[in-house]
C-alpha positions in Angstrom: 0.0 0.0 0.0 1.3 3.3 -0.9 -0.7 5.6 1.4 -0.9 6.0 4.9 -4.1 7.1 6.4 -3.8 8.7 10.0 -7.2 10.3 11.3 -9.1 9.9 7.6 -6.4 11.7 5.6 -4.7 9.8 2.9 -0.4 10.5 2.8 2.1 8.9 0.5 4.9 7.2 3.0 7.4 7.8 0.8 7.7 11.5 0.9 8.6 12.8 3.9 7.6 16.3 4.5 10.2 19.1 4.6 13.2 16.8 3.7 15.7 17.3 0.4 17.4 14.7 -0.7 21.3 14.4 -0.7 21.2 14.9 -4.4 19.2 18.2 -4.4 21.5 19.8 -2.2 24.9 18.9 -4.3 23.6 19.9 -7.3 23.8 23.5 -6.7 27.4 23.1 -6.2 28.0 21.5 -9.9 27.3 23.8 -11.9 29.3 26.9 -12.3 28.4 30.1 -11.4 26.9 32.3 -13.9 29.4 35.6 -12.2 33.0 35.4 -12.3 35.2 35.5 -9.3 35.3 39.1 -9.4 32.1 39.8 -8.5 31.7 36.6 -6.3 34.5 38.0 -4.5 32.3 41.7 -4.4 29.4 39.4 -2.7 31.8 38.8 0.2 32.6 42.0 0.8 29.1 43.1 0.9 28.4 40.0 3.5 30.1 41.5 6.1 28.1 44.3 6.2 29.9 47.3 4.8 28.1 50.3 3.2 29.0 50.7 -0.2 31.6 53.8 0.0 33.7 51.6 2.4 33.3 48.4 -0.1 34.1 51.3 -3.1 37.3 52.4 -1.3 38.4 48.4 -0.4 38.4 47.7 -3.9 39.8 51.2 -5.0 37.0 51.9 -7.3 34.1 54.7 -6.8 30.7 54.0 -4.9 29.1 54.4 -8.9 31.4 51.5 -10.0 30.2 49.4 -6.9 26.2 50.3 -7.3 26.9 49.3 -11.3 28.4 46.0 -10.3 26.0 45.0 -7.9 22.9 46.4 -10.0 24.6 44.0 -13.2 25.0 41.0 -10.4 21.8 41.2 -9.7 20.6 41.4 -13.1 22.6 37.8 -14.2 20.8 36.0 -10.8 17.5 37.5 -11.6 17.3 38.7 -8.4 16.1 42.2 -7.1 18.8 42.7 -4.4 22.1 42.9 -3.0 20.9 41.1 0.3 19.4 38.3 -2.4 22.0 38.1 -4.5 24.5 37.6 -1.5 21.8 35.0 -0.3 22.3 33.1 -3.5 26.1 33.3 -2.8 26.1 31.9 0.1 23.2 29.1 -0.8 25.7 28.3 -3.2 28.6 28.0 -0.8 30.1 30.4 -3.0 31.1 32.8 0.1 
């Protein structure tokens, strides 16, 4: 039998509720990132919790060149923000 019925509603066993499996979880390390090291390495920075003039004088560029970056970061993850985009990052293992 394929179901499990507790108190009149019907279950599959074999799907356990809130779980991944192994394989789920190691896939989003094989494939490459779609963002080179550069701007992985950007994503770190902005981790910690810097604002972006202090990120903008670490890497010796201007806070425009930093805003660009992170705007065009966000724009190859389809995501809508630095926080997200550092999120993905970090999903990733990537930071």
């Amino acid at each position: 039998m394929s179901t499990a019925q507790v108190a009149g509603i019907h279950r599959p066993v074999h799907s356990p509720v809130g779980r991944r499996s192994r394989r789920a979880s190691s896939d989003l390390r094989i494939a490459p990132p779609p963002i080179s090291r550069e701007d992985i390495r950007l994503l770190g920075i902005l981790a910690t919790g810097l604002p972006i003039p202090m990120v903008a004088r670490h890497l010796s560029v201007s806070d425009r060149t930093v805003r660009r970056r992170i705007r065009s970061i966000c724009d190859e993850l389809e995501v809508t923000t630095a926080i997200e985009a550092v999120v993905w990052a970090a999903r990733r293992r990537l930071i």
